[in-house]
N, C-alpha and C positions, 0 to 999 in steps of 0.2 A: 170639481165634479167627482161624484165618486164612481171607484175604480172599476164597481160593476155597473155602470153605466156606460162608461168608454170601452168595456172589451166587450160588452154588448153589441156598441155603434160597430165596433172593429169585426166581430163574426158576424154581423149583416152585411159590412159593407163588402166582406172576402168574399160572403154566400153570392151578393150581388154581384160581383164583380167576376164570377165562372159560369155566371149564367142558369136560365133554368134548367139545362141539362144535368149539370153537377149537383144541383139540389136535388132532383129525381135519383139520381146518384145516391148519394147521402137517405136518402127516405124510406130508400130499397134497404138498404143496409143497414138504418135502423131499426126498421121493420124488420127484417131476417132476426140479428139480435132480440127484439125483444121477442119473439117469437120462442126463440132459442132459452131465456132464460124464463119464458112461462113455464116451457119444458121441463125448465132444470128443477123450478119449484114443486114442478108436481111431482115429481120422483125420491122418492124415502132416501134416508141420507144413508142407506147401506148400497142404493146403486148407486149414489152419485161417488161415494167412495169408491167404489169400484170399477163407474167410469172413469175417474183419474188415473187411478193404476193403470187400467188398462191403455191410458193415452199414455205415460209414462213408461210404460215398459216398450206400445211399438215405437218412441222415441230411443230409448233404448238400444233396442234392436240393430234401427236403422243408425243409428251409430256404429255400434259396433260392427255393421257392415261394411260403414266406409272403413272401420280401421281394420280391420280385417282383408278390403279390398287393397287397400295402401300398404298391405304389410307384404303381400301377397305378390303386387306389382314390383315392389322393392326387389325381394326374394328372388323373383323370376328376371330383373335386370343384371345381379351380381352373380347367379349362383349358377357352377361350372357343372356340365354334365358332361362323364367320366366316360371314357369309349368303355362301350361292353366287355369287351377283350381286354380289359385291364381288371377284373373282377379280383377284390381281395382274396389269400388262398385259407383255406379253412384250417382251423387250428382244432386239434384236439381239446376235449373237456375232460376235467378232472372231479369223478366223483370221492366225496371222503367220508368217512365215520365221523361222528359227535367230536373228536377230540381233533380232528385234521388228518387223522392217518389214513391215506391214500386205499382205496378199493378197487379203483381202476381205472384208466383210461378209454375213454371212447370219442364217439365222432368219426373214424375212419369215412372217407367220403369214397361212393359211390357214383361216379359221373361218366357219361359215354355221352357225346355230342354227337345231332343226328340233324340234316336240314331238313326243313320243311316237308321236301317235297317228300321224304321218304314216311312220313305221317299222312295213314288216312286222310284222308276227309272227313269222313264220320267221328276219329276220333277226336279233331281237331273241332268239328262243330259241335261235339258233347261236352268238350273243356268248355265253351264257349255258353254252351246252356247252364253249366252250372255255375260260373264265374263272373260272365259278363253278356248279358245278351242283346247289348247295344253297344259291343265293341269296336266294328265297321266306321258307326257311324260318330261316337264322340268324338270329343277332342283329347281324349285320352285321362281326363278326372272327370268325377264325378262332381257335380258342382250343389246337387242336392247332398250326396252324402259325404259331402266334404263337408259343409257349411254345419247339418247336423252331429258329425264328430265332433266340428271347432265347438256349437256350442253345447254340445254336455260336456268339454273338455274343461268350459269355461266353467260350466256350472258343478263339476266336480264331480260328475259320475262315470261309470264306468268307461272301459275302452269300447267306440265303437266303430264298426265297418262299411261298408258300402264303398270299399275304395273297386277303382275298374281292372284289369289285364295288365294295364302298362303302370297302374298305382304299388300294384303286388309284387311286378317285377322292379320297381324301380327300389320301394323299402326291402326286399331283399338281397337285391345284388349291391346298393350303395350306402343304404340306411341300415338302423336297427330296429327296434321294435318299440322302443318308447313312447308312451302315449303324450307326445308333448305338440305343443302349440308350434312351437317351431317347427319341430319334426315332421307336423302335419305339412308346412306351408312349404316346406324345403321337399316334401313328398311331393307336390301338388305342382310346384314350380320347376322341378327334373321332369316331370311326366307331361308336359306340356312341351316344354321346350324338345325332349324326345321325340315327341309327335310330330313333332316340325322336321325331326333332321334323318326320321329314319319312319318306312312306308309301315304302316299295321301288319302283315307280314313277315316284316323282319323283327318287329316287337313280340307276336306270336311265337315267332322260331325261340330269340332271346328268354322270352317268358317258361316256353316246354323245355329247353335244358338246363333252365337252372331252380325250377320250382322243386319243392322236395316232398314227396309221394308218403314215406313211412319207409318201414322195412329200409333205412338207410339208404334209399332208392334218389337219389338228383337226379331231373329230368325224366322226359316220359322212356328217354330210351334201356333206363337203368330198371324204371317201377316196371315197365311192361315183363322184362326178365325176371323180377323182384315176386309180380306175382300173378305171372300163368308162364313164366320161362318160355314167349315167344319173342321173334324180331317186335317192334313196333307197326311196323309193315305188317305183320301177319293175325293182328286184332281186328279181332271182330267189331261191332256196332257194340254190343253189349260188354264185352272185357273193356273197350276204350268204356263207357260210361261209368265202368267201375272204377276205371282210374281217376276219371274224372271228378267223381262222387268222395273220393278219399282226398282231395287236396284242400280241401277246406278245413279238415283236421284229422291227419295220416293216422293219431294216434286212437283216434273213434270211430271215425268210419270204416277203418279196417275190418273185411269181413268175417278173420278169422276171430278178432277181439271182443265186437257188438255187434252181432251179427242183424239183430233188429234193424237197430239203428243203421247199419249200412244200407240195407235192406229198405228202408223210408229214404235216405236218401240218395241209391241207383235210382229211385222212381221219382223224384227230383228231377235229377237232370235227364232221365229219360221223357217225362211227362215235358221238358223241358225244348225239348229237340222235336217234338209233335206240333210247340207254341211257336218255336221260331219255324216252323215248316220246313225241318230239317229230315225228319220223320213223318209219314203220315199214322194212324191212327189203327190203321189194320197192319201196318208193322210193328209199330210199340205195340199190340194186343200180342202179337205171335215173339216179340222176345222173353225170356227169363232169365232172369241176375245168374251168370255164374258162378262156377268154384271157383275159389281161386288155389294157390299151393301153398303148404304149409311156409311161416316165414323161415327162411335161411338163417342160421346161426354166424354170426361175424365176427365174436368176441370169443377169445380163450384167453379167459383170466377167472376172474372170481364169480362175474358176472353170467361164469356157467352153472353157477352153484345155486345156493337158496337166496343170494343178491341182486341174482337174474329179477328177479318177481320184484325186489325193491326198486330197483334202478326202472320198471316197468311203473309202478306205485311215482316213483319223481317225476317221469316225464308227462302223468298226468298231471301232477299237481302243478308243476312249474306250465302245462300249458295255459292251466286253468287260471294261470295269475301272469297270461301276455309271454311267456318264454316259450316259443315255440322250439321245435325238434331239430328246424333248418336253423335258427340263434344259437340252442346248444351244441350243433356242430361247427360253428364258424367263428363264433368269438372267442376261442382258446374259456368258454368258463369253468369256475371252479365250484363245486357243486358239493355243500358242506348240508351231510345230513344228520338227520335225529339217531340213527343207528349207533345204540353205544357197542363197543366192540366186543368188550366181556359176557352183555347180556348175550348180543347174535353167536359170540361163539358158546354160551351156559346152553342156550337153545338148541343148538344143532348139535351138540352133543346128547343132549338131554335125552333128542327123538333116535339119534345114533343105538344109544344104550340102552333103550326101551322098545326099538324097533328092528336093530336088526339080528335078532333070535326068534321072530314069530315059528312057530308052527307050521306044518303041514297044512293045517286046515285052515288057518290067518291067512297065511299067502294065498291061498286058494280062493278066498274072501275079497284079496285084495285091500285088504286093513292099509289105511294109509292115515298120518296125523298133522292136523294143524297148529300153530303156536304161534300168539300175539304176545307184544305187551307191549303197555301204554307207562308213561308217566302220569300219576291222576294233578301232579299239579299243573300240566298243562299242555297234555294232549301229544307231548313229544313218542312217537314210536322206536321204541327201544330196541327191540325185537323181532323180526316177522320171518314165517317159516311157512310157505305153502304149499311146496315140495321140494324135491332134492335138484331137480334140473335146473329151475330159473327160467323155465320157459311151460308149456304146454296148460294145463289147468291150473290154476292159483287156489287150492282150497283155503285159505283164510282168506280169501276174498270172496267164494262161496256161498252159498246159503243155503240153513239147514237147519232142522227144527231143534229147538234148544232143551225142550222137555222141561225138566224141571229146575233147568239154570235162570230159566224164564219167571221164576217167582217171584224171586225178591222185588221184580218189578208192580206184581199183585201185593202185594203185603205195603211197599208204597206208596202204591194209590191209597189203601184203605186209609192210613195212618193220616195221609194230607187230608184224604175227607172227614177226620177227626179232629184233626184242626181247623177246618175251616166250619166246622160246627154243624157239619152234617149227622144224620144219623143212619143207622145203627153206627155208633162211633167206637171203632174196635182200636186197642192196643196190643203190643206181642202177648200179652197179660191174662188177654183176655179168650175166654171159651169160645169153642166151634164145633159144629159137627164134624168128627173124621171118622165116623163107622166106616168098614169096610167096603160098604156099597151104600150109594145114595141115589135118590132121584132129581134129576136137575135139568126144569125145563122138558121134563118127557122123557128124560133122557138116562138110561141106565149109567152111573162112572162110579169103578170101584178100583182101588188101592191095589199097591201089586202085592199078589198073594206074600211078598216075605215081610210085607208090613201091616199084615193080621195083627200080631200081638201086640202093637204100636195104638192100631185103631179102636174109637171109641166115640160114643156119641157126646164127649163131651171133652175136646183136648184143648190145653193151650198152643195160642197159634205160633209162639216161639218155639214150640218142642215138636209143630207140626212141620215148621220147616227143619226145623235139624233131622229129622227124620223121613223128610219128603211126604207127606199124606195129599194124596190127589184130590182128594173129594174136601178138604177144607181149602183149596186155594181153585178149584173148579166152582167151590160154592161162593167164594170169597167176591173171585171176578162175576162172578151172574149178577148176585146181590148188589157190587158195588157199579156197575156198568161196565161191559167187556172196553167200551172206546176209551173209557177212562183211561184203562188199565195201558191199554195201545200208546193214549196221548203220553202219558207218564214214559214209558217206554221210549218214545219220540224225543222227548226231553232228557232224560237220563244220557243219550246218545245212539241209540238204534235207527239206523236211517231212515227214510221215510220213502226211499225209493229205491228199487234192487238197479244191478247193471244194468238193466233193460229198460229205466226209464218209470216200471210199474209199482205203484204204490205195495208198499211192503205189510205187513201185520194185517193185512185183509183177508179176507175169502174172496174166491171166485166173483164173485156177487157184489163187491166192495162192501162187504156190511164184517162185521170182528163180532164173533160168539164166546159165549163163557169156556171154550176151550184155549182161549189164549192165557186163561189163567196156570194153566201149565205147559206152556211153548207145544202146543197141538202142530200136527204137518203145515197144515194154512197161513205157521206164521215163524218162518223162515228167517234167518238173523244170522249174520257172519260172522265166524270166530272175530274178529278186527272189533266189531257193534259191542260185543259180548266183553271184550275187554275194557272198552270205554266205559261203557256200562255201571260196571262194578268199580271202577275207576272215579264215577262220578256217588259212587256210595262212599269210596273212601276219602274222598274229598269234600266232605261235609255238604255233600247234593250240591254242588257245583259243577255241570261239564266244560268241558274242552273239548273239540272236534279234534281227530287223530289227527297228525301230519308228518312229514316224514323231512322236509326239506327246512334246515333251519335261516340258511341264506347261501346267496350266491355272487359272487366275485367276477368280475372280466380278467383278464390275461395283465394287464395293467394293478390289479389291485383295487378297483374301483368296485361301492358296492352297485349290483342290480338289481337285487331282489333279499331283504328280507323278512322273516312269517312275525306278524304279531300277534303276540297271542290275546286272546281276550273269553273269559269265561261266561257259562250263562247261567243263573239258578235255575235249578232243575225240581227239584223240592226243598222244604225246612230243612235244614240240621236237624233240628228235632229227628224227624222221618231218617234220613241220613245214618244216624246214630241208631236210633232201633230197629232199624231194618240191619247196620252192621251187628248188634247184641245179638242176631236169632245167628249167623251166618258164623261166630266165630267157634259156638262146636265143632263145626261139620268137617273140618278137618279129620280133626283128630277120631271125630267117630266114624269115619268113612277110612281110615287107617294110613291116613297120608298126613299126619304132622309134620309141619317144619321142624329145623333141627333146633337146639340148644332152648325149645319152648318159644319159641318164638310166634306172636299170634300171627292168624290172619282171617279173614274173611272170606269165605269161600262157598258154593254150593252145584255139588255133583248134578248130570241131570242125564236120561235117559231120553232114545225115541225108539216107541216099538213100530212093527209093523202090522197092521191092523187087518188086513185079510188077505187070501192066495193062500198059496202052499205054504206059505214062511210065513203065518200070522199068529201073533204071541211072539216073534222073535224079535232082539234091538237091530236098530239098524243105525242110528246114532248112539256116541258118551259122550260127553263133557265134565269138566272138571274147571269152572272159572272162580279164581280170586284173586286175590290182593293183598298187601301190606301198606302202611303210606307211605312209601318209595316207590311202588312198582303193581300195577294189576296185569294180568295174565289169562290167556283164555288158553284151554287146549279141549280139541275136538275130534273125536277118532270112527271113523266110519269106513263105507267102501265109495260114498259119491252118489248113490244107488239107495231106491228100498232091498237094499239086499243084508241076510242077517252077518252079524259080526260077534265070534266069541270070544272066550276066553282060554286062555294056555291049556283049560284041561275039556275045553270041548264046549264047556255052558255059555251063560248068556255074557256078552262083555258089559262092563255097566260103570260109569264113570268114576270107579274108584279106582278100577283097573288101570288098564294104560294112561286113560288122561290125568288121573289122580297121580301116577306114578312117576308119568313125564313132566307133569305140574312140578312134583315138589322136587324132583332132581333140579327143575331150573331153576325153582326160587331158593334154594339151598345153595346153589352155585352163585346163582346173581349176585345175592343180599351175604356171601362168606363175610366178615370183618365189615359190613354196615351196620350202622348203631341199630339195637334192639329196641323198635319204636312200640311203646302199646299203643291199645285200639278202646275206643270206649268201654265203659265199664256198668255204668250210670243208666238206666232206663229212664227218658226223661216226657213221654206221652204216657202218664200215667193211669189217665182215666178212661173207662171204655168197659163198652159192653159185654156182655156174655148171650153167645146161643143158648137158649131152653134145647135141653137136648132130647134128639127127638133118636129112639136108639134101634139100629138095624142090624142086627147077628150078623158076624163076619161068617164069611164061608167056610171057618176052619174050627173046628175041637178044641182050639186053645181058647185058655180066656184070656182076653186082653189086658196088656200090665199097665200099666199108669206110667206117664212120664214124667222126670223131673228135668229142672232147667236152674241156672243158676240167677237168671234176671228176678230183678224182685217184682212182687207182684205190688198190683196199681192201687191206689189208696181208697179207690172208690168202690172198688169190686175182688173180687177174690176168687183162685181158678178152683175148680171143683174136682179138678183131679188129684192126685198124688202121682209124680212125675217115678218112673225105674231110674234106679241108678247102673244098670245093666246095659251093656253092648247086643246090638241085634244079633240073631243070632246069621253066623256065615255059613254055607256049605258049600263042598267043593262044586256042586250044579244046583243053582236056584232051579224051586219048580218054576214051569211053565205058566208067565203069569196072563190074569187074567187082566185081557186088554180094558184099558176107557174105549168103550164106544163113543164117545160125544164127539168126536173129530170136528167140533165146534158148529155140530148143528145139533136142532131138535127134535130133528124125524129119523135120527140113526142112517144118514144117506152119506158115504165113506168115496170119496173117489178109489178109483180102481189102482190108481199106479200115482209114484211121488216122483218129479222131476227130479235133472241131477241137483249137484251143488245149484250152479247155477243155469242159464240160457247159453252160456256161453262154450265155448265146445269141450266136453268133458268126455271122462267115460262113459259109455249110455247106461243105465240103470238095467241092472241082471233084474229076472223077478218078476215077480207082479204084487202087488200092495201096496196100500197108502200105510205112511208111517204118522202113530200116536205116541203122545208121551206118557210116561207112566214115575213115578216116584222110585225110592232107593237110588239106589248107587254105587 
């Protein structure tokens, strides 16, 4: 009989043999199926791919739950938890220069144990709103935001949180800070077991003296004195909130350092303590954040000097990458940075010998100066000088209008939109309008009166920037799009966002006007920005983000952290290289050559102050350039729209001290470093010429022609005849005449220009918004 006859008889006789029930069974079930696959049919084969995945991945999932569950259980069967009173003792950290040589020791720990009961209540429910507001009632982990750490840990992204009170206490008093899977599970399995063997109150107590505040503060008993020098006992609702608000990150929230941002989040945890009904609603209305007290100085070593401001610079960087402030006080590390020793000490002498002979009327100014530098091959900080104490305002971490250092970044955008086949397609080669005064967008902007005889309705744009002409790189940005100009900028290395969180290179308004083509007040740039910058011109339009910290070591020898470097294209070489051709006069015409001929790239920039009593006077200099060893920014002001002059009374202008403190350091840096040249070659040859359109300068002289030594483009030919003459100098430039365009169209000037930064500086003397203007 054939085969499919008998397993025929055999699956009737099984059907028969379970009765009709089972075949009802079976009918339902088939039915369902086919039902299922009419489904599947109807559905395009991009969902039915994508229903697989998605049954494959919660397969997935739910695996990796149970082995995550199993791993978890494991962990919490074997793993001993360490009476609190046995807490490892904190070791000092060692910070070092580039080469290992020791800068200082710190970590000195700060701790004074307090029980419970001598903590508020308020302040103890305000830790509680900003840390954990279901602390009472867990079990002591977070089992959402655990489960969400394990899997981006798994999927390879960043570190992340949501651990509870007793998660925080348990990685800092037994753990470290590694974001590892273990780490996590060995976190999560001490913190449970805790819960069981000690009441939430004495986890509490545990947690408030050994958390770490900032200001070298352990526990709330140390931060309370740390910063409003009261008992803990004697804190208000609002001082606990502040303390509360800084231990998510001592080194930000501090309200001496971002004050904003501390400021978003006191109303955090105060908004916070109204949700848990700790606060009601007509209380939190009648509190305001307060002061707190300047931070206390702890160290006497080096780190009172201009290392102060680095060793501030590490500890963000290092938080920003998992090493928190309570890890570099406890695991004895060793803390190996980019500070080469010769440069920081070429610098500090630089501003020594340039700074301390001001004048009567300097001092009086308040004249104070900044000084970066960067490695352009990969963002290493060499150098950094923001003042003499190490502590109080950081001017090269500041911000302040760049004026006419801000250029080179207009002359790059144009050049890229000449390559990418845009038009008007200009090269340095190529003509522009620089008459004395121009109209632009409505807008009256003319050149500073000592660059009359420079001005012309028809200059090349390489000899416009060797000689700073405002109105061809005011007209350059309009023509070529101000955002352009900004995004270039962005890319080159100029951050994109100040201390305070707000986007940088904007107006008021979030909109960038054709006065960013000459670093206008609106757009603000940190000596540190400024050095990258130029840094990423000398590096063939490559940047590097600055850094300070190269790696770091435990007590044992073990690495924990070190920086990888990685670059980004910023623009062509091409671009690169001719934007470095226009920049390597300006040295020597601004009367700050390096020594033995040595090139480099470089462009002086001014910012004046644009009305009040003090208008037509500078209020910023700069002096930013490079070699390919080393870029450099220096930046000389009062912090303030307030004027700043020169040794014999006149205007100061970025040839002066910042050109002068420039080249003492890069003459000191670069002594016995090979003599590297800088390109030579103009290699964006083609490009357009303005029709020029010609506006009489406001002065009796007639304008000279310039010359430049790039060759001109094969396509077109400049209509000038270039001076072989030095501008002329006098002991007091006249009174120049400001740009109005303070990057709007309707001539509307803010009244007064913030300090450096938002963050607590000198307040600005004065009244005026500061413009920029050419020369130098």
């Amino acid at each position: 009989m054939p085969e499919e006859s008998r397993s025929g008889r055999r699956r009737a006789a099984a059907g028969g043999s379970r009765g009709p029930a089972h075949g009802a069974e079976l009918g339902w079930w088939r039915a369902r199926r086919a039902a299922k696959k009419r489904r599947l049919a109807k559905m395009s084969r991009k969902k039915r791919i994508g229903r697989r995945v998605g049954l494959l991945f919660t397969w997935l999932l739910g695996l990796m739950a149970v082995l995550v569950t199993i791993a978890a259980v494991g962990v919490y069967k074997f793993v001993n938890v360490p009476s609190p009173q046995s807490l490892p003792q904190n070791q000092l950290a060692t910070l070092t220069y580039s080469n290992g040589q020791t800068i200082a020791t710190v970590g000195a720990e700060n701790r004074i144990n307090v029980p419970l009961s001598q903590v508020p209540q308020h302040v103890r429910d305000a830790v509680i709103a900003a840390e954990d507001r279901g602390f009472y009632s867990e079990p002591g982990v977070s089992v959402r935001g655990t489960f969400r750490a394990v899997l981006n840990d798994l999927k390879g992204g960043s570190a992340q949180g949501g651990s509870t009170i007793t998660q925080q206490y348990v990685k800092n008093a037994y753990l470290d800070s590694d974001q590892t899977l273990s780490r996590k599970l060995k976190e999560a399995a001490i913190s449970l077991k805790l819960s069981r063997e000690y009441s939430k109150n004495t986890i509490l107590e545990y947690y408030l003296n050994t958390i770490y505040f900032g200001r070298g503060a352990y526990g709330i008993q140390a931060a309370s004195k740390a910063y409003f020098n009261l008992d803990v006992s004697k804190l208000s609702v609002a001082q606990g909130a502040v303390l509360a608000a800084v231990i998510k990150s001592p080194e930000y929230f501090d309200p001496r350092v971002t004050p904003a941002a501390a400021q978003g989040r006191w109303n955090y945890v105060v908004d916070g303590m109204v949700a848990t009904k700790k606060l009601t609603q007509a209380e939190r209305d009648n509190l305001k954040m307060p002061t707190t007290i300047k931070p206390a100085r702890n160290v006497t070593s080096a780190l009172d000097g201009p290392m102060g401001l680095v060793w501030l610079q590490v500890q963000k960087e290092l938080a920003a990458n998992g090493i928190n402030a309570a890890e570099i006080n406890s695991r004895g590390l060793r803390i190996q940075t980019t500070v080469d020793p010769s440069a920081q000490a070429a610098a500090e002498q630089a501003v020594k010998d340039n700074f301390s002979n001001l004048t009567a009327q300097q001092k009086q100014e308040k004249i104070r100066p900044a000084l970066t530098a960067v490695n352009p091959a990969d963002g290493a900080v060499l150098a950094y000088y923001g003042n003499s104490k190490g502590s109080d305002f950081d001017y090269a971490n500041g911000y302040r209008p760049p004026g006419s250092s801000f250029k080179p970044y207009t002359l790059a955008t144009a050049l890229s939109q000449n390559l990418a086949g845009k038009t008007p397609a200009y090269a340095i080669s190529s003509t522009y309008n620089g008459s004395q005064c121009v109209t632009i967008s409505a807008t009256n902007v003319c050149n500073d009166p000592s660059d009359a005889p420079y001005s012309s309705s028809s200059v090349r744009i390489d000899f416009a920037m060797k000689v700073s002409l405002n109105t061809v790189f005011d007209g350059l940005a309009n023509e070529i799009g101000p955002a352009n100009v900004r995004n270039t900028a962005y890319a080159a290395g100029i951050r994109k966002t100040n201390n305070d969180g707000a986007p940088t290179l904007v107006r008021k308004d979030g909109t960038t006007a054709f006065g960013i083509g000459i670093g206008d007040a609106d757009y603000a740039v940190r000596p540190l920005d400024q050095a990258v910058g130029f840094a990423t011109i000398a590096n063939g339009g490559t940047d590097h983000a600055p850094y300070f910290v190269s790696k770091v070591t435990d007590a044992k020898g073990a690495l924990v952290y070190t920086h990888k470097t990685s670059g980004t294209r910023a623009f062509d070489p091409k671009v690169a290289n001719d934007v470095g051709l226009t920049l390597k006069p300006v040295a020597d015409f601004s009367g700050d050559p390096l020594n033995n001929g040595r090139e480099s790239g470089a462009k002086t920039g001014t910012a004046g102050i644009q009305s009040g009593p003090n208008a037509g006077r500078n209020s910023d200099a700069w002096m930013v350039g490079y070699t390919p060893q080393v870029s450099a920014a220096v930046w000389v002001g009062s912090g303030g729209t307030t004027p700043i002059s020169d040794a014999s009374g006149g205007q100061e202008y970025g040839r002066d001290l910042p050109g002068k403190t420039w080249k003492e350091f890069m003459d000191s840096y670069l002594n016995g470093k090979e003599n590297l040249p800088l390109p030579t070659t103009q290699m964006i040859t083609k490009g357009a010429n303005t029709p020029p359109t010609y506006t009489p300068p406001p002065s009796s002289a007639a304008p000279t022609t310039p010359t430049t030594t790039t060759p001109a483009p094969t396509s077109t030919r400049p209509t000038t005849t270039p001076p072989t003459t030095t501008p002329p100098r006098t002991t007091t430039p006249p009174p120049p005449t400001v740009s109005t365009s303070c990057g709007l169209a309707t001539i509307i000037c803010p009244s007064s220009s913030q300090p450096a930064s938002s963050a607590p500086g000198p307040a600005p003397a004065g009244n005026g918004a500061a413009t920029s203007r050419g020369g130098g």
